[in-house]
C-alpha positions as CSV (number, residue, x, y, z in Angstrom):
1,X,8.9,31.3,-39.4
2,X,7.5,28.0,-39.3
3,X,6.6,26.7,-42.8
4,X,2.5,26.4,-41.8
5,X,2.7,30.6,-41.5
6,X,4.5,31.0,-44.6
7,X,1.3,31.2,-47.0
8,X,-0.9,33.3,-45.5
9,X,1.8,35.6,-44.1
10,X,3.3,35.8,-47.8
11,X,-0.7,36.8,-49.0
12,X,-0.7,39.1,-46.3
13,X,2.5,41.0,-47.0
14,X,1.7,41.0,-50.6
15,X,-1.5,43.2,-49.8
16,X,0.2,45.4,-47.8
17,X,2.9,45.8,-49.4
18,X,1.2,48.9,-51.7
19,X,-0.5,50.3,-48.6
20,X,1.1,52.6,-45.9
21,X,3.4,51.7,-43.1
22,X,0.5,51.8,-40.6
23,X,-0.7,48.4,-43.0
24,X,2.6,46.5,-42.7
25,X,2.1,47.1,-38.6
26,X,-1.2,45.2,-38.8
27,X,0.2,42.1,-40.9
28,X,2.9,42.0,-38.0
29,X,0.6,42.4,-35.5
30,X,-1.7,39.5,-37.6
31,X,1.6,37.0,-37.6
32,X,2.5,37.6,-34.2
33,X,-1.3,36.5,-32.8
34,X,-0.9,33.4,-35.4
35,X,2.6,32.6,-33.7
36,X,0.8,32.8,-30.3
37,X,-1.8,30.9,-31.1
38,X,0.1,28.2,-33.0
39,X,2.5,28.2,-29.5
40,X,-0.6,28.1,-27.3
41,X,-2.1,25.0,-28.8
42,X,1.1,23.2,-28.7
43,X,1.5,24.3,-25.3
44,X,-1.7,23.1,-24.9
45,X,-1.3,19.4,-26.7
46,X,2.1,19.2,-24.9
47,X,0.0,19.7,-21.2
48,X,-2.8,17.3,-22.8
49,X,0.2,14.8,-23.1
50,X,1.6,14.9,-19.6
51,X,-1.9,15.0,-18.1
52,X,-3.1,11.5,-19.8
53,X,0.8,10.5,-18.8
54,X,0.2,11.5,-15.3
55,X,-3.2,9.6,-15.2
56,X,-2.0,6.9,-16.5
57,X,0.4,6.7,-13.8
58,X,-1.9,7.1,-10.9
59,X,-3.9,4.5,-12.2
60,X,-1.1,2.4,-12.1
61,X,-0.5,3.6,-9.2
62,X,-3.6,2.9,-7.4
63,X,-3.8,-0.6,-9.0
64,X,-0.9,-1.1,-7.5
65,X,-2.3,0.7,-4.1
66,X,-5.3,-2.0,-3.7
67,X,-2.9,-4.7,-4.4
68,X,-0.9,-4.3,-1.3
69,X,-3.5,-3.1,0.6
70,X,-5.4,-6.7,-0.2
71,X,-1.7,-8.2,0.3
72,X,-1.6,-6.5,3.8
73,X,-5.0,-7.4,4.2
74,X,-4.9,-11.0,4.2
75,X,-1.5,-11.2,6.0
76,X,-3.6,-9.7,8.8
77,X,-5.7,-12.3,8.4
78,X,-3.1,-15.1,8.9
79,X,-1.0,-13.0,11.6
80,X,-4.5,-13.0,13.7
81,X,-5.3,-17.3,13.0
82,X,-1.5,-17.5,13.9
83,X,-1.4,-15.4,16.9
84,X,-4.7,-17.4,18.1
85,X,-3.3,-20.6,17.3
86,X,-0.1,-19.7,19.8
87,X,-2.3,-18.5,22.6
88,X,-4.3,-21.6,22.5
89,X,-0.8,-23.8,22.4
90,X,0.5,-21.6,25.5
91,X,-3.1,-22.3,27.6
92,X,-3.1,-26.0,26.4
93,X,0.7,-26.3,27.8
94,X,-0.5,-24.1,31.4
95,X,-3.3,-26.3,31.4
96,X,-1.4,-29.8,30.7
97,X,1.2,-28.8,33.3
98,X,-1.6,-27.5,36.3
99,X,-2.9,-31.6,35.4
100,X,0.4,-32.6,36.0
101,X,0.8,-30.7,39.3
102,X,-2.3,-32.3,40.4
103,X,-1.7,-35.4,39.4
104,X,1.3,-35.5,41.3
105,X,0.2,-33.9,44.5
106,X,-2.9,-36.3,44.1
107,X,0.0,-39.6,43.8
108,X,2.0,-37.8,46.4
109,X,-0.8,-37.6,48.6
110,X,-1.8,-41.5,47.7
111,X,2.6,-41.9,48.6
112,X,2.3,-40.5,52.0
113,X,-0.9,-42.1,53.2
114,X,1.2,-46.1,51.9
115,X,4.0,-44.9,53.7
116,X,2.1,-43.6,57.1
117,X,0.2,-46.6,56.6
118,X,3.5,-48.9,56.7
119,X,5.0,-47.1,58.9
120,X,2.2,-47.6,61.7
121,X,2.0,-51.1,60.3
122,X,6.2,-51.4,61.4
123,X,5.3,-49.7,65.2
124,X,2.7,-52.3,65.4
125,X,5.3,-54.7,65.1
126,X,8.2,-53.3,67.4
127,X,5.7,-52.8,69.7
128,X,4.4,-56.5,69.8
């Protein structure tokens, strides 16, 4: 019997201990609902404990939450400026080489009319 019982149970059984059987039932009964209780409360303190324990931890837990859901957040962020940046380097390259294309169909072009021009210039001669 845990030593906190011992007094009153002692008191108690010292009472009884004239009286009738029926007496020492009741005292039994009477430390019985005091070892119940007593085991109750612990029971209770013990699921007290592991409640605060298991706040604790999802506190941590959600701390922990908003950090990589402001972590993902902003890496978002940069994948987005990043992906933007790339498109604009791919249309900037389509756009330098269509300038290029017409550039050189435009110097082509410029090419072709010299050399017809030459050319006629040389039949002009053979023909003199």
């Amino acid at each position: 019997m845990p030593h906190f019982l011992a007094h009153p149970v002692v008191c108690l059984m010292r009472k009884v201990h004239t009286s009738s059987c029926y007496c020492r039932v009741v005292a039994v009964i009477v430390v019985v609902i005091v070892v119940v209780v007593v085991v109750t409360q612990t029971e209770k303190q013990s699921l007290r404990s592991q409640c605060e324990s298991l706040q604790h931890e999802q506190s941590i837990s959600n701390k922990e939450n908003s950090r990589l859901l402001l972590h993902t957040h902003e890496l978002e962020k940069e994948n987005s400026a990043l992906r933007g940046r790339a498109e604009e380097a791919v249309h900037r390259g389509k756009l330098d080489v269509s300038n290029v294309r017409v550039e050189m169909l435009r110097e082509r072009g410029d090419i072709e009319r010299e050399r017809d021009k030459l050319h006629s210039q040389l039949q002009g001669y053979s023909s003199s």
